[in-house]
C-alpha positions in Angstrom: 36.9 -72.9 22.5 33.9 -72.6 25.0 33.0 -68.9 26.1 33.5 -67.7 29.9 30.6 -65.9 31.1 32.3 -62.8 30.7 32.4 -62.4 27.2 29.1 -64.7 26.0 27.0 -61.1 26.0 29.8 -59.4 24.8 29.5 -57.5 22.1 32.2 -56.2 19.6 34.0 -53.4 20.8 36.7 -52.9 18.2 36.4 -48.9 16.7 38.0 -48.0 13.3 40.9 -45.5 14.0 40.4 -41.9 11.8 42.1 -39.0 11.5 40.5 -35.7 12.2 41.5 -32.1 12.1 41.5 -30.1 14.8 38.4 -28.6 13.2 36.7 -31.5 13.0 37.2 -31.9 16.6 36.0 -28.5 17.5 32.9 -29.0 15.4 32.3 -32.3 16.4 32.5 -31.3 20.0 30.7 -28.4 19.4 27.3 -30.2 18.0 27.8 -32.4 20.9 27.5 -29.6 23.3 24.5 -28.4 21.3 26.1 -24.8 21.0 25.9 -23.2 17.8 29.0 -21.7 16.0 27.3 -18.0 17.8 27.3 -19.6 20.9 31.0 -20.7 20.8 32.2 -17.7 19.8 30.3 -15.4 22.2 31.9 -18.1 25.0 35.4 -17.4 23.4 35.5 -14.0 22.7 35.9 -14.1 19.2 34.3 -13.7 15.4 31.9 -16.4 14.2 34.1 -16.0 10.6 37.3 -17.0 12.7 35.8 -19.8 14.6 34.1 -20.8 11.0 37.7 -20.8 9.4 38.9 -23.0 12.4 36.3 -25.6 11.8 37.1 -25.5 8.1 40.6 -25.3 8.1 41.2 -22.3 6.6 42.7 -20.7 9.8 45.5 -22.4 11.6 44.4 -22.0 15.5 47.5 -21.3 17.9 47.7 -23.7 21.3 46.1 -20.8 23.3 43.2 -21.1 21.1 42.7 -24.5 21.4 43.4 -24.7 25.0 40.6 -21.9 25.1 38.3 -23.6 22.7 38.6 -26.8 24.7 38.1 -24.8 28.1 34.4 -23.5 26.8 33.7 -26.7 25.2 33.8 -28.2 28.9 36.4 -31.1 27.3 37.9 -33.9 29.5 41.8 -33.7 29.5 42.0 -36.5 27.5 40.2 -35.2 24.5 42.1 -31.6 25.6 45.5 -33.8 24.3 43.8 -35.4 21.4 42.7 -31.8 20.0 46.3 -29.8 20.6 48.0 -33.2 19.3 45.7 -32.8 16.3 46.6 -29.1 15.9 50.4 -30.4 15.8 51.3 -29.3 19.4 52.6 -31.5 22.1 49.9 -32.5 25.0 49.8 -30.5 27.8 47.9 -33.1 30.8 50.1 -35.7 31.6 48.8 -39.4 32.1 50.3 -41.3 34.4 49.9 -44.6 36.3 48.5 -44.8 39.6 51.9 -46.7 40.9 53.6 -43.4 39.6 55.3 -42.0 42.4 54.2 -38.6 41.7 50.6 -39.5 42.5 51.3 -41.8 45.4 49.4 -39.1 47.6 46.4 -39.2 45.6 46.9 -43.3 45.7 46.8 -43.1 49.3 43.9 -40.5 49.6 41.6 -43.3 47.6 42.9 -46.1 49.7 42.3 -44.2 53.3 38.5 -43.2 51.9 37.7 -46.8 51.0 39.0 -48.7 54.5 37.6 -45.4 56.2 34.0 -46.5 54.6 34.3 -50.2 55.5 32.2 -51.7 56.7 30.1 -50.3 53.8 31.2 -51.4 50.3 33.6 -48.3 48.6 35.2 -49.1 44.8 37.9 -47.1 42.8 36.8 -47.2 39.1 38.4 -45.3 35.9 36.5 -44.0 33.2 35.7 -47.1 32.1 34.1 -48.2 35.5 37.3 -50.9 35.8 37.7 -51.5 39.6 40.9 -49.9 40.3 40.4 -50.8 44.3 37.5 -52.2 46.6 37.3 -52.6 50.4 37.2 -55.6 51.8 33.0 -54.9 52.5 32.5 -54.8 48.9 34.1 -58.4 48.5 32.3 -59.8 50.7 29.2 -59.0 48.8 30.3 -60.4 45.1 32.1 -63.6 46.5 29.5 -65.8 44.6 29.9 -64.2 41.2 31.4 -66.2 38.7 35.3 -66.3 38.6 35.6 -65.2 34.8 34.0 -62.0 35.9 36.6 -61.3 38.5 39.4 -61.9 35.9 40.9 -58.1 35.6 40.2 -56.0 34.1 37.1 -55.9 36.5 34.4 -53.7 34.9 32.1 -53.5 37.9 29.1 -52.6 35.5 29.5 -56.2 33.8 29.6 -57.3 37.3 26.3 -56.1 38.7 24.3 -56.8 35.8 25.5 -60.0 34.2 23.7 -62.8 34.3 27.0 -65.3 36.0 27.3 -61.8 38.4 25.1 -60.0 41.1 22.1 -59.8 38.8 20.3 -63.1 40.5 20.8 -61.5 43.4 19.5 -58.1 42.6 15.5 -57.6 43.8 15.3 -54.8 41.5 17.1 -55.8 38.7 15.6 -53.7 36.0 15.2 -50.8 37.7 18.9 -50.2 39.0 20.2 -51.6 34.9 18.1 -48.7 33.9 19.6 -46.2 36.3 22.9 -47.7 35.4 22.4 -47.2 32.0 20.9 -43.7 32.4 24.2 -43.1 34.0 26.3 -44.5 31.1 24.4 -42.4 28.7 25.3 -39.2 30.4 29.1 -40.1 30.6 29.0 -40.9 26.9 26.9 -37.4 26.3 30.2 -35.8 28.2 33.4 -37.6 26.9 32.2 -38.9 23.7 33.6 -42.3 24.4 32.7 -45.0 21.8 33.8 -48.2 24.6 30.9 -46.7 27.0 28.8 -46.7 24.4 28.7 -50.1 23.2 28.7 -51.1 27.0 25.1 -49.4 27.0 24.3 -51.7 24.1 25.8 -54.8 25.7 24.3 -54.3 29.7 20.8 -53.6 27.4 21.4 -57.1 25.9 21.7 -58.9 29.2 18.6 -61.1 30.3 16.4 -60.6 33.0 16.6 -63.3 35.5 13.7 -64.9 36.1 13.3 -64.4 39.6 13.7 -59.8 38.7 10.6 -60.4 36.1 8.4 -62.0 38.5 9.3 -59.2 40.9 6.8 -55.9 40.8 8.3 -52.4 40.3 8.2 -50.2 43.3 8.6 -46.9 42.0 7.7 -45.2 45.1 11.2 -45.7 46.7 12.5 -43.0 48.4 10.0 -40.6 46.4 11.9 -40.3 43.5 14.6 -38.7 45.1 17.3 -41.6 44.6 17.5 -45.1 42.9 18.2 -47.7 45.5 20.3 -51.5 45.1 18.6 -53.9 46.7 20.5 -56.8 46.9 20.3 -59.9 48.4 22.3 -61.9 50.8 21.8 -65.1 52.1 18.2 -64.8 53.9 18.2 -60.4 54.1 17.8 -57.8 51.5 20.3 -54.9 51.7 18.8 -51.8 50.3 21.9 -49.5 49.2 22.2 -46.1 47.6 25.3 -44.8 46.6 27.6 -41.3 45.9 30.1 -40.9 43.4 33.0 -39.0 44.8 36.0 -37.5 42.4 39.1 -35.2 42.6 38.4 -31.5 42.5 41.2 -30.3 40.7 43.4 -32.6 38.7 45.6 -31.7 36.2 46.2 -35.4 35.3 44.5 -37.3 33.2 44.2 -40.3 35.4 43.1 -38.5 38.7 40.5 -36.4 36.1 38.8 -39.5 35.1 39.4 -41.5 38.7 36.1 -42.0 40.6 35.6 -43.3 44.1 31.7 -45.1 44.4 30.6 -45.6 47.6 27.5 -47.0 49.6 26.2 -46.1 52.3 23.0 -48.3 54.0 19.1 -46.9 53.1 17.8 -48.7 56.7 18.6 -49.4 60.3 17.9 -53.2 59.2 21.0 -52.9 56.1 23.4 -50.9 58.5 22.7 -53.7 60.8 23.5 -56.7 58.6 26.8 -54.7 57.1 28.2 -54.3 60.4 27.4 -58.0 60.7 28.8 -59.0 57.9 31.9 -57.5 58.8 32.4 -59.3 62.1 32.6 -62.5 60.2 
């Protein structure tokens, strides 16, 4: 069977299911935070001997000590279930679909933000940078890709950087997969997820087109103060930076890990051909 472009970089993402105590979680998370058992404790109010008998399993912690635990360890909700489900108690965050009626409001909230930002491309992506949503100005800019790649589940990172998706088109290839990568590595550093990490390794695994290597870095864009996308389209090169906008206090697990990426035009010249673009 022949491979679509999708999956010809692709490599293996399948992870080996374990089980772990709720103290090897707390460690685990711990080292990951680089706090020491001291530093832990200090944040908890409580005895380096207890917290060592947690990790151990010598002590039994009760939900209010994990739900503390997992507060100072800065965990996402997810991993807040996965720890009190591996101390034996129920999950407190619920996790439901975006079609759930109980978070129709929030559905709405994304969808008014992203026609509100047209004509400026606007995605919805999960944790996992799927595309949840788009406006139509962000369409309009990937209509060339190839169609395997708009097959969902959309991962808009496999999009931008693949060599049958916007990566041609992108005058600064290498330095936006690096900042892209940069980005990933940071996510992984927060929520310890083993998918994001063998995305790093697959986006890093991509080839340069030919046209990015002949290109010359410009490292003097905007000062260092942001990376720009410059990405061409038909005759002009739009030159894009972008914010990352999120829900300020969810109690859901979906709304905690929903993200809404927007762009927003670097020049007169982009704002210009955006606006044009969306006259067509």
């Amino acid at each position: 069977m022949e491979e679509d472009a999708a999956s010809r970089y692709r490599p293996s993402m399948m992870t080996t299911n374990s089980t772990k105590t709720v103290g090897d979680h707390i460690r685990e998370w711990r080292t990951r935070r680089r706090m020491s058992q001291l530093d832990l404790a200090l944040e908890a109010d409580i005895s380096t001997r207890h917290l060592s008998f947690l990790e151990t399993g010598r002590s039994q912690p009760s939900r209010e000590m994990v739900q503390l635990l997992a507060e100072k360890l800065e965990l996402p909700l997810r991993e807040r279930n996965v720890m009190l489900v591996s101390a034996g108690y129920a999950p407190v965050y619920s996790e439901k679909s975006l079609d759930d009626p109980a978070l129709q409001a929030a559905r709405q909230a994304v969808d008014l933000v992203l026609k509100g930002h047209d004509p400026y491309p606007a995605l919805a992506i999960d944790r996992r940078w799927s595309l949840i949503a788009a406006n139509d100005a962000l369409f309009r800019l990937v209509g060339d890709v190839d169609p395997a790649l708009l097959k969902p589940p959309v991962n808009v990172l496999r999009l931008s950087v693949h060599p049958a998706g916007l990566a041609r088109r992108i005058v600064n290839f290498t330095e936006w997969r690096n900042h892209l990568i940069a980005r990933l590595r940071h996510q992984v550093d927060v929520t310890g997820d083993e998918y994001l990490s063998n995305l790093i390794d697959e986006l890093r695994a991509y080839p340069t087109p030919d046209k990015a290597a002949r290109r010359p870095a410009n490292p003097q864009d905007y000062a260092g103060v942001l990376v720009p996308l410059r990405l061409m389209t038909g005759d002009e090169t739009l030159t894009l930076f972008s914010t990352t906008t999120v829900f300020g206090t969810p109690v859901d697990v979906t709304l905690s890990e929903l993200a809404i990426e927007a762009f927003f035009p670097a020049d007169s010249e982009t704002a210009a051909a955006l606006r044009r673009l969306g006259e067509c």
